[in-house]
C-alpha positions in Angstrom: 53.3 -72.5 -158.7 54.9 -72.2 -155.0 54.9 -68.2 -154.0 58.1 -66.6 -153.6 58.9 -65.6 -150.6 56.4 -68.3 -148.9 55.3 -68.1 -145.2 55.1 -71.3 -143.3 53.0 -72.6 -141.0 56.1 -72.2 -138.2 56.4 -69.1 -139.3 52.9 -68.8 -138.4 52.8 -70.3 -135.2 55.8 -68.3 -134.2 54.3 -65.1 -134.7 50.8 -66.3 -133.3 52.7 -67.1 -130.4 54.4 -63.7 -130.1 50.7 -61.8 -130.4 49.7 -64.1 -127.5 52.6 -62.9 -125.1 51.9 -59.2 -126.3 47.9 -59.1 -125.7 48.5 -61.3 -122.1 51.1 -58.7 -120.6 50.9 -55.4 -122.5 49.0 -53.8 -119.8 50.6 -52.5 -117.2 48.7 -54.4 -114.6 50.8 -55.3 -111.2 51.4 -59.1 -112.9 52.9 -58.3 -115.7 56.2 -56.7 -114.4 56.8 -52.9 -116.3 58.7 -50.9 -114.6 59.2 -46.9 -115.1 63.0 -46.7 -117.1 62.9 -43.2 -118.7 60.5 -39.6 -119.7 61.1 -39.1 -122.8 58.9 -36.4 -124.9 55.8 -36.5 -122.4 55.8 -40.0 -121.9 56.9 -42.6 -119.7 59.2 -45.4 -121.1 58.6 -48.3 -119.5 60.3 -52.0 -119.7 59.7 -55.6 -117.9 62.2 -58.8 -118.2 60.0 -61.8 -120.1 60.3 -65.1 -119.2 58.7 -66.4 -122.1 60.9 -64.9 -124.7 63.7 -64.7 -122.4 63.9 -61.0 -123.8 63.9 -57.2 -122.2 60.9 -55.4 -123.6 60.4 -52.0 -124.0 56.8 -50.2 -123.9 55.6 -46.7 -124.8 51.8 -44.9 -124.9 49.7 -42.4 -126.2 46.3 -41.2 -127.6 46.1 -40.4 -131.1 43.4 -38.7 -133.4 42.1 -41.2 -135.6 40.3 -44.5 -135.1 41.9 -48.0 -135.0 40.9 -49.2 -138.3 42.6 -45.7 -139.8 45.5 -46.3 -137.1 45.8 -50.0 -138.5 46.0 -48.3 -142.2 49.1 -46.1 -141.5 51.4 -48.6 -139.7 50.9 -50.6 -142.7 52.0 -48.0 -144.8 55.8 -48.3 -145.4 56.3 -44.5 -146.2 55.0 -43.7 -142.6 56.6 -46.3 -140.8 59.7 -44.8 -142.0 58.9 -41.2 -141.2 58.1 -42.0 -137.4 61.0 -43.9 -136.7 64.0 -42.0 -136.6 67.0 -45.4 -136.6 65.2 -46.7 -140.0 67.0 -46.0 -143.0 64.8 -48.2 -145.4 61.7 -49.9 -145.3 59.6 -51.7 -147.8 57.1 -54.7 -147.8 58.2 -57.6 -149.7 55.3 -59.4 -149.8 51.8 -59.6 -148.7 49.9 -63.4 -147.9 47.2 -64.8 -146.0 47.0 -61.6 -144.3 50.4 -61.2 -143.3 52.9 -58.9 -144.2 56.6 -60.0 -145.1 58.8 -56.4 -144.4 62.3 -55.6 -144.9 63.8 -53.1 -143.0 67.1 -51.7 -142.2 68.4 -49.2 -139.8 70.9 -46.5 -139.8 75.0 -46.7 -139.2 75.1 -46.1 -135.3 78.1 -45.6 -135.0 81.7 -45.3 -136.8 82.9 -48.8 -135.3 79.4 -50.4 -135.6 77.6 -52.2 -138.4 74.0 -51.2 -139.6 71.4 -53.7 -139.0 68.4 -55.0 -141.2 65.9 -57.4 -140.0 63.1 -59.3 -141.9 60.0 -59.3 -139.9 56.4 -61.2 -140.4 53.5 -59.1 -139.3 49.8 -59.3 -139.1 46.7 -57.8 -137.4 44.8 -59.7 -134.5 41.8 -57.8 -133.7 39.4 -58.4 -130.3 35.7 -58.3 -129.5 36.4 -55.3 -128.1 37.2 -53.4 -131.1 41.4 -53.6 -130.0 43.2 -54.5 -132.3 47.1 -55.8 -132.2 49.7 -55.3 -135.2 52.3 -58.0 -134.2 55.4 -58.7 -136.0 58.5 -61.1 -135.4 61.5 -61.8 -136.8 61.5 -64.8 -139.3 64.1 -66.4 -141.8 63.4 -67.8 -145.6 66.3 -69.2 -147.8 65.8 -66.8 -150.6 66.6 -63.6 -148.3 69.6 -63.9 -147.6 71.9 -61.6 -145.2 72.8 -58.7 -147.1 76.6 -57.3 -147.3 77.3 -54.5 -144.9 74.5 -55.2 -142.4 74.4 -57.5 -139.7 70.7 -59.1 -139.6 69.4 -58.4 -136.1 66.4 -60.6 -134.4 63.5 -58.4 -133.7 62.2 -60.4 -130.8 58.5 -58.9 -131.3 57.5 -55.6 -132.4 53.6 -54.8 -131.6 51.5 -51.5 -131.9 48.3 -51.9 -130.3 45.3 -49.6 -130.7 42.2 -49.5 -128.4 39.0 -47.4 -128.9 39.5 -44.2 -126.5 36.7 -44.5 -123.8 36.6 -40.9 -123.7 36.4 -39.5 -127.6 35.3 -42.1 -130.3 37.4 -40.0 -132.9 40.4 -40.9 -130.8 42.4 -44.2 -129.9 45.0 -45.7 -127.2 48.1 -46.9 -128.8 50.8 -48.6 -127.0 53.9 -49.9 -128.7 56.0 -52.6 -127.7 59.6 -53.7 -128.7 62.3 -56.4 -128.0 65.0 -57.2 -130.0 68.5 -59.2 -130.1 70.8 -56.8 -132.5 73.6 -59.8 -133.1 76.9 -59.3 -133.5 79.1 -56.5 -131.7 77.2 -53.5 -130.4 78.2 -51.2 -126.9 75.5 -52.3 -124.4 74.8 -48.5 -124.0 74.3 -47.5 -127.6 71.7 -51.0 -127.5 69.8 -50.0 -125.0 69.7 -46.3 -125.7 68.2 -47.5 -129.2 65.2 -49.3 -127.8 64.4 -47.0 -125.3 64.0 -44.2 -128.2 62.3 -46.5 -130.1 59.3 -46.3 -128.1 59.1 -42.3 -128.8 57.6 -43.9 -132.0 54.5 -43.2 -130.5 54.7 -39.4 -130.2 56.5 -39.2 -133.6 52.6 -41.2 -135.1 50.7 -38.6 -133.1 52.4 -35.6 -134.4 52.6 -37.5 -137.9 48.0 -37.3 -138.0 47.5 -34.4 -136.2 49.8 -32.7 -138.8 48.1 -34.2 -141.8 44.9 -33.6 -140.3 45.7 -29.7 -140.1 47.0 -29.9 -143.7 43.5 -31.4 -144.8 45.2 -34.9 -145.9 43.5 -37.5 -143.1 
């Protein structure tokens, strides 16, 4: 019996192909092009103009107190990507196959003239020799998810959160998070690129997130 919801192999490539831009020009090495934009709660936003995607991406980083396979854990968790990211109104995984994750998410009414958006993204986990290891996601389409009334279905470009074993502490890890996405339809350029600069402060929102369930004794 065919699986609802199935993932193709473009679907596939396509996201393979997004987790190979992320891991060749996340750094921010000379050669790959980031550029300071904004502070924003103790960190540095940054963004750089890709070619390959013909996209602006938008880049935040942090250390936070867990390892990478526990870090890996809680950005699969629905609840918590929810609670980190302030825009997100709902958020649930539709399915799971062959590794991947198929999730639905929508985002909050911006603005009294301006439609919500709701994306459906593919996501999976690319880990290194190195013990990094990349969550990628992309946006992707499937017949029997349609657009849904009210919302205007936005293209999220690539997503990524990348953890890295801290060099310093071995109980904590690097995390940098990446975003680029194409909202469609009619949205001020302002109120767009405001969005995906605070998007980024999902990083300090995950660090607060552990280090409060870690005082609470439930990490």
């Amino acid at each position: 019996m065919e699986a609802k919801h199935k993932i193709t192999e473009d679907m596939e490539n396509k996201l393979f192909e997004r987790y190979l831009a992320v891991k060749e020009n996340y750094t921010l090495e000379a050669k790959n092009g980031w550029t300071s934009e904004k502070e924003l709660k103790r960190m540095t936003v940054y963004s750089r103009n890709d070619k390959t995607t013909n996209s602006k991406w938008i880049r935040g980083q942090g250390v936070i107190p867990c390892s990478v396979a526990e870090a890996i854990e809680l950005i699969k968790d629905d609840a918590i990507r929810k609670s980190i990211d302030n825009s997100c109104e709902e958020t649930y995984t539709i399915s799971k196959q062959k590794d991947h994750l198929l999730m639905y998410a929508s985002s909050k009414k911006p603005g009294m003239f301006v439609s919500a958006r709701d994306c459906i993204v593919l996501a999976s986990v690319f880990t290194e020799d190195d013990g990094t290891a990349f969550f990628v996601g992309t946006s992707v389409e499937t017949p029997d998810l349609p657009d849904k009334s009210g919302f205007v279905r936005a293209e999220i470009i690539l997503v990524a959160w990348i953890f890295s074993p801290n060099k310093e502490d071995p109980k904590k890890t690097d995390v940098v998070y990446i975003i680029s996405n194409d909202p469609k339809g009619w949205i001020p350029t302002a109120l767009s690129d405001k969005f995906n600069l605070v998007q980024a402060v999902q990083v300090v929102h995950l660090e607060k997130y552990i280090t409060k369930k870690s005082t609470e004794g439930g990490n």
